[in-house]
N, C-alpha and C positions, 0 to 999 in steps of 0.2 A: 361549462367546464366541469370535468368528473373530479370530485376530491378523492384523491387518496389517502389508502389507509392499510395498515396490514395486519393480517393474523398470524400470531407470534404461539407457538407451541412448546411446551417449555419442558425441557427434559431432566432428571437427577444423575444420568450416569453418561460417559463418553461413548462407552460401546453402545448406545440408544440411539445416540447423538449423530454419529459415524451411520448406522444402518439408514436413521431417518434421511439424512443426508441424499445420500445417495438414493433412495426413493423420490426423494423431489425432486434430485438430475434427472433419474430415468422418466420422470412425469414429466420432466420441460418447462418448469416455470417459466416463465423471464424475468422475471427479477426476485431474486430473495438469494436472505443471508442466512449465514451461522454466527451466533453469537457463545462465546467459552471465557470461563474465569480465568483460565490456563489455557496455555498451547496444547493442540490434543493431535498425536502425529497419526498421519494418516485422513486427513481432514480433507486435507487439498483435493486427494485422488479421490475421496467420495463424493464432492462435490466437483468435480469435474474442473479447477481452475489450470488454466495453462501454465506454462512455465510465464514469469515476467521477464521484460524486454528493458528492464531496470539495470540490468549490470552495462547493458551496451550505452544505454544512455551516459553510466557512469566513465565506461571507458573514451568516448569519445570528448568529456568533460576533461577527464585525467589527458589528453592527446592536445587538447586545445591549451589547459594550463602548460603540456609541457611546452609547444609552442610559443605562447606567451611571456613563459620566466626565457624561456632562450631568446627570444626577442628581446626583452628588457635588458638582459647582461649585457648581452651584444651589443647593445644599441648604446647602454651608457659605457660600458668600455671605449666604443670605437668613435663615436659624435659626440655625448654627451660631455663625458670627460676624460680625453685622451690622455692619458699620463701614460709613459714607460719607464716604470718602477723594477730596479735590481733585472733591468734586461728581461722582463719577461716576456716572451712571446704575446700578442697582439690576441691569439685565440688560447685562453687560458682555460682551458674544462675543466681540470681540478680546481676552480674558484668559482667555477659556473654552477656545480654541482648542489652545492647548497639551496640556492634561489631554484635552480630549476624544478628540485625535488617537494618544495615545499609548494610554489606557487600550481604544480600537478595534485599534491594534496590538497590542495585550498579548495582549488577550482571542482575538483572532484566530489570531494564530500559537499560544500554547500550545494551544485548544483542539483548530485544527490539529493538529497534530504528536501529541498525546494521542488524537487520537481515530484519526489514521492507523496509530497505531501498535497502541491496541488492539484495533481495528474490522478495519481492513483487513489490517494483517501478521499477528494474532494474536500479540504482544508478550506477554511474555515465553513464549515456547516451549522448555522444558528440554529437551523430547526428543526436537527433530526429528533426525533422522540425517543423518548424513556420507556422504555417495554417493562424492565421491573425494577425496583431498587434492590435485589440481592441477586440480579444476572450477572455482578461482577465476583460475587461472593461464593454458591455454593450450586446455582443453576447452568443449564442449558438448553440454546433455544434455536428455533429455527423460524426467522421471518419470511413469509411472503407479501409481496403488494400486492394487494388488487383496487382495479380501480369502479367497483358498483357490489351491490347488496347481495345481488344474485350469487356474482364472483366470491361474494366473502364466504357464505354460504357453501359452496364448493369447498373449498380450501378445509372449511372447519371440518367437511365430513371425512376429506383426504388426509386431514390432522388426526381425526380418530380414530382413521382406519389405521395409523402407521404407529400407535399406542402413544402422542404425546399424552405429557400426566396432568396440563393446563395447559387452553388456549383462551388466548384475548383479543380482541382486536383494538388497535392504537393508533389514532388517528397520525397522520403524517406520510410521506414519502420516503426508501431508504436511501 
């Protein structure tokens, strides 16, 4: 089995960062990231990311809860515990309304947030690697994986040509 490993380029300004970017889309890597201390707008479209399919996930969550809380009112109104209090009608919406609304938030956001996390970030990852201790601070970088010496070799000289200002290679997988 090949160990992987990547070559991380390391940039000081956004505009570097954005043009590099988009040199490694148009090369084709297959796999490699951008790493920014800050949100850098314009990031996505140089690197070629799709739109995410996260908001439908979220909507079909918010569909299911609203489901759900109507089910539960309904159910305990009408089995659970039948009472008919001051003549109210049997399908009461204006009292359903509360439950339905939140159990749509509930179901929504956590399935959100769980699903972003293990789907798209790949949550919990123990052993992605450390490329620098001040990439959160004042750098910019752009990793590739390659998986053998030849390959690393490539990358570093495609890294020089596109002016990163440090490159290292760092054991690990992204």
């Amino acid at each position: 089995m090949v160990k992987k490993s990547c070559v991380v380029g390391y940039y000081f300004t956004p505009d570097s960062l954005l043009e590099a970017s988009a040199r490694v889309r148009d090369r084709k890597f297959q796999s490699w990231d951008t790493f920014t201390p800050f949100p850098v707008h314009g990031l996505e479209e140089a690197m070629g990311v799709k739109r995410s399919w996260l908001p439908y996930v979220s909507f079909v969550a918010g569909l299911a809860g609203l489901g759900g809380g109507a089910f539960l009112t309904i159910w305990t109104h009408y089995f659970s515990w039948p009472m008919n209090i001051s003549g109210k009608p049997h399908f009461a919406l204006p009292a359903y309304i509360p439950v339905i609304f939140e159990t749509t938030v509930l179901l929504a956001g956590v399935t959100t947030v769980a699903f972003m996390f293990t789907y798209f970030l790949k949550l919990p990852n123990y052993f992605k690697p450390i490329f620098h201790p001040d990439l959160t601070c004042d750098r910019f970088a752009v990793a590739i994986e390659v998986s053998g010496q030849e390959e690393a070799e490539t990358v570093r000289k495609f890294l020089r040509d596109i002016q990163a200002a440090e490159i290292h290679e760092v054991e690990g997988a992204l």
